[in-house]
Steps between C-alpha positions, in 0.01 A plus 500: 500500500646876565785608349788404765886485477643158482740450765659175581378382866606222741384161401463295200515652197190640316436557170533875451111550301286224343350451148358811381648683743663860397868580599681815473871388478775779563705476192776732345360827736092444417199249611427288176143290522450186443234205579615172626351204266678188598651448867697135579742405799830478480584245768871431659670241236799413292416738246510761742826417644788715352841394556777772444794219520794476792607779623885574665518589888370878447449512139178615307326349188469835311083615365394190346195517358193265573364371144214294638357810654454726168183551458283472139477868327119383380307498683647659763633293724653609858618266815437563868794290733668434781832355515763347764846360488539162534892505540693672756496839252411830482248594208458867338187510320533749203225575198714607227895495553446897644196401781560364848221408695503580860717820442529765680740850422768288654436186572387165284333234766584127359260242560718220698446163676386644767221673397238262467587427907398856524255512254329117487252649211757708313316800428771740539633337191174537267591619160311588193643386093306688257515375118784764364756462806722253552612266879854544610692383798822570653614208783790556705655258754567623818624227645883427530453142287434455170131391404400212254115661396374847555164435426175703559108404490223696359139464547174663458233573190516616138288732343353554199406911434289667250655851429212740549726724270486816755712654759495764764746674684346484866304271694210770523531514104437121499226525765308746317456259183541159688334483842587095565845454441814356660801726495774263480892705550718265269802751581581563117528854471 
């Protein structure tokens, strides 16, 4: 394998490296190393069903944080999902309180119903949860009737990392010392 940058594609999802595979992750401004020991699926289920409650004709739930998806501090652990609405909401995915996904200078795309029409696979929703950050999501109704659920469904694998205990501040940096790697972009900066 040659060092390539992971970048979600079309189709089902696939696990981002493979036992005793190397990642780079971008975290807090700098590639950090680990190897991957332990991969598993995460399949669609209850467990990864998170309801955010009724919401009032044009109201929003507020950041609520997703528990289930913390990850263990040791070993490392990280996540790699997708996720769709199963109610007739709009979902803002956030890491941290401060961190929309999908955000541009002006602009924060919401991941609605209607996406997986557009989408069937729902790789424009892939998102990464590494051990020391933390789920959130904001659902608003934008319908002009009040809503009983406001639920959304996760799926995809878990990870298990061994921190390599080094870091570099470019991808040539990390090429130089680690030929074979996948450069995954969790957006923490």
């Amino acid at each position: 394998m040659a060092e390539r940058l992971y970048a979600s594609k079309a189709g089902d999802i696939d696990p981002v490296a493979l036992v005793n595979e190397t990642v780079a992750i971008w975290l807090k401004a700098r590639w950090h190393m680990y190897k991957v020991t332990y991969i598993e699926p995460m399949p669609k289920s209850a467990g990864l069903i998170f309801d955010q409650g009724a919401l009032a004709a044009l109201a929003q739930s507020g950041d609520i944080r997703l528990l289930n998806l913390d990850q263990q501090a040791k070993p490392s652990g990280m996540v790699q999902l997708r996720f769709y609405p199963l109610d007739d909401i709009q979902v803002e995915f956030k890491i941290g309180r401060s961190e929309s996904r999908f955000a541009a200078a002006n602009v924060v795309a919401q991941v609605d119903r209607f996406t997986i029409l557009n989408d069937p696979c729902l790789h424009t929703t892939e998102v990464f949860i590494l051990e020391d950050n933390s789920a959130y999501v904001n659902c608003t109704n934008p319908t002009a009737y009040a809503t009983a659920m406001s639920r959304v469904q996760f799926f995809g694998f878990r990870y298990l990392l061994k921190d390599i205990d080094k870091d570099f501040a470019t991808p040539e940096d990390v090429k130089q010392n680690y030929p074979n790697v996948v450069f995954v972009p969790s957006g923490s900066d």
